[in-house]
N, C-alpha and C positions, 0 to 999 in steps of 0.2 A: 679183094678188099680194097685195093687202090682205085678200081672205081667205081665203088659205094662211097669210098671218103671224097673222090670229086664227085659224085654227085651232089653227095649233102654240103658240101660247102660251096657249090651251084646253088642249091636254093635258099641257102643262110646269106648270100650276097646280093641274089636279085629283091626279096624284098625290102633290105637297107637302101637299094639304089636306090626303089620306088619312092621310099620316103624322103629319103634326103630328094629327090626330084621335087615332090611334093612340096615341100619346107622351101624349096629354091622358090617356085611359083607364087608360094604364097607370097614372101618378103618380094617377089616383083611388083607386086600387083598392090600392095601396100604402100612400095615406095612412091609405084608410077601416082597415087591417089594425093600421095604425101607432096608430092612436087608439083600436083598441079593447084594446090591449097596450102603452099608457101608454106608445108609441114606443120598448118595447123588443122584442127577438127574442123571441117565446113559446118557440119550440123548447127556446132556452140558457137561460133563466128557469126552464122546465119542470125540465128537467134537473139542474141546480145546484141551486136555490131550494129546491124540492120535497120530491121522492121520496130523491135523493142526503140530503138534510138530514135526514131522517126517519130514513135507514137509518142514518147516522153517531150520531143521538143515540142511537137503540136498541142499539146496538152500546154505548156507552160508559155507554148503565146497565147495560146487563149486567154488563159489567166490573167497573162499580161494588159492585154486588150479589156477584159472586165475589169482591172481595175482600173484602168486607165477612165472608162466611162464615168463607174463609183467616183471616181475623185474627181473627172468635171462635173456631175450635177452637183457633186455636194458645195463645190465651190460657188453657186448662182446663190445670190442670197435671195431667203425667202423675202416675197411682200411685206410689208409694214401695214400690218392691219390697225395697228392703234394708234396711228398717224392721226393728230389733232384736227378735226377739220379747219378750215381757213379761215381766217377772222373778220369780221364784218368790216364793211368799209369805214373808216370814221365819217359823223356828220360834217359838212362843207364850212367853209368860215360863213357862207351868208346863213346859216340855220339860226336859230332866236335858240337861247340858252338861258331858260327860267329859273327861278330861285327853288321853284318847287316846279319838278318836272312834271308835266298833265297827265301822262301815260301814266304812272306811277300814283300819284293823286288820286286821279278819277280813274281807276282802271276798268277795264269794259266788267261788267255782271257782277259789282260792289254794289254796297246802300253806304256811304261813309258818314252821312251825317245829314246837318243841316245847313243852310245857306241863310246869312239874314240878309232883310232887305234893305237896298242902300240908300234909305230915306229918312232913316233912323227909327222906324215902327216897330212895333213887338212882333210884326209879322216876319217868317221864317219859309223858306222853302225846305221840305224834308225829302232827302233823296230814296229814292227805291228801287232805283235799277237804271244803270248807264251802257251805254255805246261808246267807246271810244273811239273816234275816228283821226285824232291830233297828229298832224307832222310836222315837224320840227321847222322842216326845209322848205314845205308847199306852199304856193299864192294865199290859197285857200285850206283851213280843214275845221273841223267843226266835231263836238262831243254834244251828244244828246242823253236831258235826264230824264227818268219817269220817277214821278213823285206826286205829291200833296202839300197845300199850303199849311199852315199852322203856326202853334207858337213856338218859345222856348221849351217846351214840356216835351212838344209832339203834336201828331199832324192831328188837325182836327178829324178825321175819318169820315167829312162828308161828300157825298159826288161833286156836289159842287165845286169840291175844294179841289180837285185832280187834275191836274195840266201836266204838260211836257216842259222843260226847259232846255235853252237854246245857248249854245256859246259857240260862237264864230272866232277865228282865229286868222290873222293875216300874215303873211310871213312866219309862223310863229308865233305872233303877239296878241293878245285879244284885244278884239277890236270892239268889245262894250262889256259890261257883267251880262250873266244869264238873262234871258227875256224870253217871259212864258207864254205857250202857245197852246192853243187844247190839246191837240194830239197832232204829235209829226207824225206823218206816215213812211215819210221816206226820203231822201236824199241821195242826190245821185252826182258824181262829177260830170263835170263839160272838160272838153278839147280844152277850151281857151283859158281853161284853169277856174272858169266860175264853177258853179252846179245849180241845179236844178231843185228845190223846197218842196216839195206836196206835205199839205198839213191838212188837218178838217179843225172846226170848231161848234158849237154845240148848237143847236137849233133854239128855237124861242123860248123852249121850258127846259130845265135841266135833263126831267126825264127822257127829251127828246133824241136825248145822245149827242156824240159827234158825227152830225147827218149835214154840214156844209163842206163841203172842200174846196181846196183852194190850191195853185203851183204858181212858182212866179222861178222864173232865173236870176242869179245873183250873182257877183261878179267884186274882188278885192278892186277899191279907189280910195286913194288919198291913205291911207291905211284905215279905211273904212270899210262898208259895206253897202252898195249900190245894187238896188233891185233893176233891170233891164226889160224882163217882158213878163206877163202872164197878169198875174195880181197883186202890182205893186203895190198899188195904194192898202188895200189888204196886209198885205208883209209890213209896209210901214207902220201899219197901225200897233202892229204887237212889237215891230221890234224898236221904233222910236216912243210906246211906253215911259211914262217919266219913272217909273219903279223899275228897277231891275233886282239882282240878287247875285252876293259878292261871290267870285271866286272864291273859294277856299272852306272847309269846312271846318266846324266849331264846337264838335263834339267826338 
């Protein structure tokens, strides 16, 4: 019987050792783990501490950096698109300054009325359609009308009656009332401040038309008007005319 009871309590001891060996091993190998990770989790350290910290800060400079951009463009101000444009230059002191401006009077592709003639006649010039050419400031400019003669009523309505009217301007200032010509064709300036007249006039019967032409150069004197080359004596004939027809209209 004594040993049977040392056996059995041989092998009721050696599996106790085994375990409590086991249990020692374990808490080794826990601690050694513990103390090399300053007795915290590596895993959750990892995790958090780490890569997670890294990714949150780089995230929040980004951020940083777009708005930074946001708030310099918004700071550029936009263009002024309904900026007034600039304002014309004012006219010179040497410009002529009328009581009734020409531009505004006779303005280019009006009919405004009629013109009487300054001789004191019933006869009237009636306008139909004008050119403006007027400067205020130039040696030279000149306004041309198309129209018909007539009376105070209105224009007689015959071919006969149809000419162009002429008003020369010197400095600004007219340099005679209207003086009529069959038909201008055209006016042109020069360099030296004159210009150049092409007109035609009607041939020997009415119905013949205006089938002569004629050009002369013209040129601001004296606050006059002096013809130079072409066909003077021709130009003087209509434009020293003892009839002319007043500035200004009367209807």
């Amino acid at each position: 019987m004594t040993r049977i009871n040392q056996a059995t309590k041989l092998l009721l001891v050696v599996p106790a050792a085994l375990a409590i060996a086991s249990c020692s091993a374990t808490e080794d190998t826990t601690a050694d783990t513990a103390a090399d990770t300053g007795g915290m989790a590596p895993t959750v350290t990892a995790s958090i501490g780490g890569a997670g910290a890294e990714t949150v800060t780089k995230e929040r400079a980004q951020e940083n950096t777009q708005e930074k951009t946001v708030t310099e463009t918004v700071a550029q101000p936009p263009a002024d698109k309904t900026a007034p444009p600039a304002a014309a230059a004012p006219e010179g002191d040497n410009c002529a300054h009328l009581p009734s401006d020409p531009r505004q009077q006779y303005a280019t592709g009006t009919a405004p009325g009629r013109m009487p003639a300054d001789n004191g006649s019933d006869t009237n010039y009636w306008i139909e359609d004008i050119d403006n050419q007027y400067d205020p400031c130039a040696p030279l400019s000149w306004i041309t009308f198309k129209g018909s003669l007539g009376g105070e009523n209105g224009p007689q309505g015959l071919a006969g009656s149809i000419a162009d009217g002429l008003a020369l301007y010197v400095d600004g200032e007219p340099a005679s009332e209207v003086k009529l010509f069959g038909q201008i064709d055209q006016i042109t300036p020069l360099e030296n401040g004159g210009a150049t007249v092409a007109w035609s006039e009607r041939g020997q019967f009415t119905a013949d038309g205006f089938v002569n032409h004629y050009s002369a150069d013209i040129r601001p004197a004296n606050g006059g008007i002096e013809a130079v080359s072409g066909d003077t004596e021709k130009f003087y004939e209509n434009w020293h005319y003892p009839v002319g027809y007043l500035l200004g209209t009367y209807d």
